[in-house]
C-alpha positions as a printed NumPy array, in Angstrom:
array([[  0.   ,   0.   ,   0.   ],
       [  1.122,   3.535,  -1.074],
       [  1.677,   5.812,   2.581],
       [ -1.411,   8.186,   2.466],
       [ -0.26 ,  11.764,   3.73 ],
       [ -2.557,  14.577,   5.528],
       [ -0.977,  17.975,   6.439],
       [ -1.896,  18.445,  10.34 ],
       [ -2.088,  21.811,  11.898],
       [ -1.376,  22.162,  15.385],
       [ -3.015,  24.955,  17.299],
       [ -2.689,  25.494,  21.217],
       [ -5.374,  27.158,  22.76 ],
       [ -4.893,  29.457,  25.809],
       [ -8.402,  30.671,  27.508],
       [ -9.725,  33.608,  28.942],
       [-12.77 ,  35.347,  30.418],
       [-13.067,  38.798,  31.772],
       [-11.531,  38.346,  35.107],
       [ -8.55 ,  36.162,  34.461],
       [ -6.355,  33.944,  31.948],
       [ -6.764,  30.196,  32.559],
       [ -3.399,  27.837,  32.918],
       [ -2.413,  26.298,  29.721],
       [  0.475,  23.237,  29.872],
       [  0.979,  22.222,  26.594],
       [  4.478,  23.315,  24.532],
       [  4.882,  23.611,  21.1  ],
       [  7.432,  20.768,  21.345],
       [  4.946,  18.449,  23.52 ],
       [  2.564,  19.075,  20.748],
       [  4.788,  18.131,  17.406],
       [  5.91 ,  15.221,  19.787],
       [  2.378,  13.784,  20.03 ],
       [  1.786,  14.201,  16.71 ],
       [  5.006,  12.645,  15.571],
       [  3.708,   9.633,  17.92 ],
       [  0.341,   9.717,  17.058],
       [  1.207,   9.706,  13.6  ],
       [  3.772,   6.483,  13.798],
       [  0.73 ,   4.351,  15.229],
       [ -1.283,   4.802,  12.602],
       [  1.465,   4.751,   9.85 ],
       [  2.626,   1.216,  10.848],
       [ -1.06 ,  -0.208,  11.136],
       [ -2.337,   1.683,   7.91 ],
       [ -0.08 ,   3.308,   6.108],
       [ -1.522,   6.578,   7.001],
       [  0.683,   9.282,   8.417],
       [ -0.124,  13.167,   9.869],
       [  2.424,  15.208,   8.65 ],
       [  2.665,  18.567,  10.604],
       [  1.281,  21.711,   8.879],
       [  1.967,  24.395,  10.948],
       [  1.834,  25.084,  14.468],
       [  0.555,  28.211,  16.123],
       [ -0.946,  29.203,  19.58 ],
       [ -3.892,  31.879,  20.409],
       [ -5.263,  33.139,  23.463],
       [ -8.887,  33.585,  23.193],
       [-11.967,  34.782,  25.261],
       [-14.564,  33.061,  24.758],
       [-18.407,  33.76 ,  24.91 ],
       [-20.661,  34.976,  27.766],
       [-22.329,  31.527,  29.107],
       [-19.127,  29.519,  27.947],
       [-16.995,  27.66 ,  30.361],
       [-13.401,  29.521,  30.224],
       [-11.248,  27.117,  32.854],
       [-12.627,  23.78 ,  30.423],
       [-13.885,  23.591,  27.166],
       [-17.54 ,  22.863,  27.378],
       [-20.215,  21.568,  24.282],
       [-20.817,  25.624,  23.286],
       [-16.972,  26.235,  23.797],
       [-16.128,  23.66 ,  21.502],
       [-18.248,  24.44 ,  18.692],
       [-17.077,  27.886,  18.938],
       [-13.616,  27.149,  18.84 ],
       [-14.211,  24.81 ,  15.981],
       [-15.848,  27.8  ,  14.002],
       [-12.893,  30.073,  14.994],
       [-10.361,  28.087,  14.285],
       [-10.904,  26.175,  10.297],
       [ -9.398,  22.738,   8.803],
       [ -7.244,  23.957,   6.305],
       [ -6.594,  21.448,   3.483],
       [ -5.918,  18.536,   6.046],
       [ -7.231,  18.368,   9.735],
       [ -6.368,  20.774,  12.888],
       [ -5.697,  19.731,  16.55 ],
       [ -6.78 ,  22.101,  19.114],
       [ -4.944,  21.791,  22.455],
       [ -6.382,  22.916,  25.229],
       [ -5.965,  22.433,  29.023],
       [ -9.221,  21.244,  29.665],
       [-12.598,  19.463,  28.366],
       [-15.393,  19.936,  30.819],
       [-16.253,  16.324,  31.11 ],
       [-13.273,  15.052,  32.4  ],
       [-13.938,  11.797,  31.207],
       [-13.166,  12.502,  27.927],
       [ -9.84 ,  11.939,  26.492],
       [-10.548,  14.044,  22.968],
       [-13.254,  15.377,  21.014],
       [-13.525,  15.549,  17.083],
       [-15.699,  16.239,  14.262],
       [-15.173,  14.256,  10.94 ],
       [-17.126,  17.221,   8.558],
       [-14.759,  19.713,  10.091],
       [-11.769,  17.482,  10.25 ],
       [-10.929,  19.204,  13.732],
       [ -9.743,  17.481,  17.005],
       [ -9.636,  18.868,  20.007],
       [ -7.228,  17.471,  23.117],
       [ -6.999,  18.344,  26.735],
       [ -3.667,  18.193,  28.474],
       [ -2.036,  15.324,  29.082],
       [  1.495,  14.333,  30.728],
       [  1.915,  11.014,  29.826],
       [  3.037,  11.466,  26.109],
       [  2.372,   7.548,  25.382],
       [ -1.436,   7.917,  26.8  ],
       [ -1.859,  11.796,  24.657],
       [ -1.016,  10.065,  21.752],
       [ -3.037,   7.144,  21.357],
       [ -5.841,   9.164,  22.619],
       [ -4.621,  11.667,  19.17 ],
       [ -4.405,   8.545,  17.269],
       [ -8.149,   7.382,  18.145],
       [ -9.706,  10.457,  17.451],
       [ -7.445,  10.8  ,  13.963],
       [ -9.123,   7.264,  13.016],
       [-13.036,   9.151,  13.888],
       [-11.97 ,  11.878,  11.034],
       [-10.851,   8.861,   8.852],
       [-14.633,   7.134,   8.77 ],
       [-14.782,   5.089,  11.324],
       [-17.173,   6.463,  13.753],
       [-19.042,   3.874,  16.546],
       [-16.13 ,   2.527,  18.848],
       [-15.415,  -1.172,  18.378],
       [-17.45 ,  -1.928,  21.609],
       [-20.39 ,   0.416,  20.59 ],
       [-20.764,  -1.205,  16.978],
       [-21.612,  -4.288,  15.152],
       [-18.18 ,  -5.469,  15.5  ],
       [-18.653,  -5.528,  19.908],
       [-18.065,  -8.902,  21.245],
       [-18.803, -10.048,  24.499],
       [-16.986, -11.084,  27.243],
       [-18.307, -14.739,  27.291],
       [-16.923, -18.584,  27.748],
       [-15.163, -19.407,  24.489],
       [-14.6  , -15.302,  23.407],
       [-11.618, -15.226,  25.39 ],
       [ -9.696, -13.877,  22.089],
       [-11.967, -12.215,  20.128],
       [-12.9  ,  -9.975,  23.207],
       [ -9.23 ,  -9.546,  23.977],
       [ -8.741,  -8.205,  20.341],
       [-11.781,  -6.003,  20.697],
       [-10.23 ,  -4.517,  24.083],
       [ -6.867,  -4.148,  22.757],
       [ -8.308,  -2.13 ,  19.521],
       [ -7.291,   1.507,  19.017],
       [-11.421,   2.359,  18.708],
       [-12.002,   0.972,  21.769],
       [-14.08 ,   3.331,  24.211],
       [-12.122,   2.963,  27.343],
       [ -8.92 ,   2.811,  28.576],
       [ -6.433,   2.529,  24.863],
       [ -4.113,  -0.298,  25.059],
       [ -0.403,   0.324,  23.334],
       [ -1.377,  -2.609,  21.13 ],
       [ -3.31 ,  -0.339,  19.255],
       [ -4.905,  -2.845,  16.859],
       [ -7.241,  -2.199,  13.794],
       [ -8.923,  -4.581,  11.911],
       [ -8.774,  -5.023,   7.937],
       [-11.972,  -3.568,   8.2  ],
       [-11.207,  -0.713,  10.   ],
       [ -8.079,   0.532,   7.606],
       [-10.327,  -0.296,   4.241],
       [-12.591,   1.742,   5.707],
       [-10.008,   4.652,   7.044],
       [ -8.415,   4.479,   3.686],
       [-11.568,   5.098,   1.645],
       [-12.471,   7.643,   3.624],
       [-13.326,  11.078,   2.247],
       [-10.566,  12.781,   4.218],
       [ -8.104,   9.787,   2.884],
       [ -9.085,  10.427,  -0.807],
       [ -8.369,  13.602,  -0.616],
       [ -4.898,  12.509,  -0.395],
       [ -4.421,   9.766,  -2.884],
       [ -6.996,   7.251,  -0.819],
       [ -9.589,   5.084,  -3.179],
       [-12.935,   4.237,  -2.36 ],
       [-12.847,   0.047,  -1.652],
       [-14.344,  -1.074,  -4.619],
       [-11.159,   0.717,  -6.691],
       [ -9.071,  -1.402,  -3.521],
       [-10.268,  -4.483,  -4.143],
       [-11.409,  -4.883,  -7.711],
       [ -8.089,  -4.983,  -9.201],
       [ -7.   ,  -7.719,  -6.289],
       [ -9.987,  -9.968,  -7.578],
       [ -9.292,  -9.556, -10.963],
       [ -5.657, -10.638, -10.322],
       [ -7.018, -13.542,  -8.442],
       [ -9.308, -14.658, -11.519],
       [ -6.292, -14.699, -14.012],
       [ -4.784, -17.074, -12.099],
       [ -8.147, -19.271, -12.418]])
């Protein structure tokens, strides 16, 4: 498979309100590091790499009603209208989402991702990695989707697999796994043929043909 190639740019995003300016941990460096990471994992599963774009930061004050110490649902969506995809995808990084649960946001139409802070680099990128996959197609996680498999007598594999899978909607193992499926899909995707990606009939039509020749 040919390496697909999608210009990231990196913006870090420092908030505000009227009283005060909120903490803000990421570097430039920290950020082109988790990129560099993020990028590896998928480029050894599916020949797809980020490359970086640019890289810029921005202070911003953001609306009356908006969360300014963690970036809320309305905070999001107005940073996502502020800031614009250019011909590849952007990463916002910002100190904090409201729901600390999550580990990243992102919005396939507007190829835009959006990451609170993280120290452990390993943990910030696969969580960068996972939400790169979302703006690649592949939107229920493995556990959410048709592909879930439960945790019964006799699944002892298949449900290891399933936890150890990059789309996974807990805790993201450094296995990192995707399934045939999964990179077809990701490669076909309408942000991956923008960059040299074909749809899967155009993958696998010329593979069958091959295949009846040698009939």
């Amino acid at each position: 498979m040919v390496t697909l190639q999608i210009p990231a740019d990196l913006t870090i995003v420092t908030l505000k309100d009227q009283n005060q300016t909120y903490p803000q941990k990421y570097t430039p460096q920290y950020c082109k590091q988790l990129l560099t990471q993020a990028s590896s994992i998928l480029e050894t599963r599916a020949q797809i790499r980020f490359n970086l774009g640019t890289c810029t930061a921005s202070t911003e004050e953001l609306q009356p009603g908006m969360r300014a110490d963690a970036v809320d649902e309305a905070g999001f969506m107005f940073l996502t209208a502020l800031f614009r995809a250019g011909a590849g995808v952007r990463v916002l990084f910002v100190d904090k989402l409201s729901d600390p649960k999550l580990g990243g946001r992102s919005i396939e139409e507007k190829k835009m991702v959006i990451l609170p802070y993280d120290s452990d680099a390993g943990g910030a990128a696969l969580k960068l990695a996972h939400e790169f996959v979302h703006l690649l197609g592949i939107e229920p996680h493995i556990d959410k989707g048709p592909d879930r498999v439960a945790n019964d007598p006799g699944n002892e594999a298949r449900y290891s697999a399933m936890r150890n899978n990059l789309m996974y909607s807990g805790g993201l193992s450094n296995e990192a796994l995707l399934t045939p499926s999964q990179i077809a899909t990701m490669r076909s995707s309408r942000l991956a043929r923008q960059f040299g990606g074909k749809t899967i009939g155009d993958m696998f039509v010329p593979e069958i043909l091959r295949n009846l020749r040698k009939m």
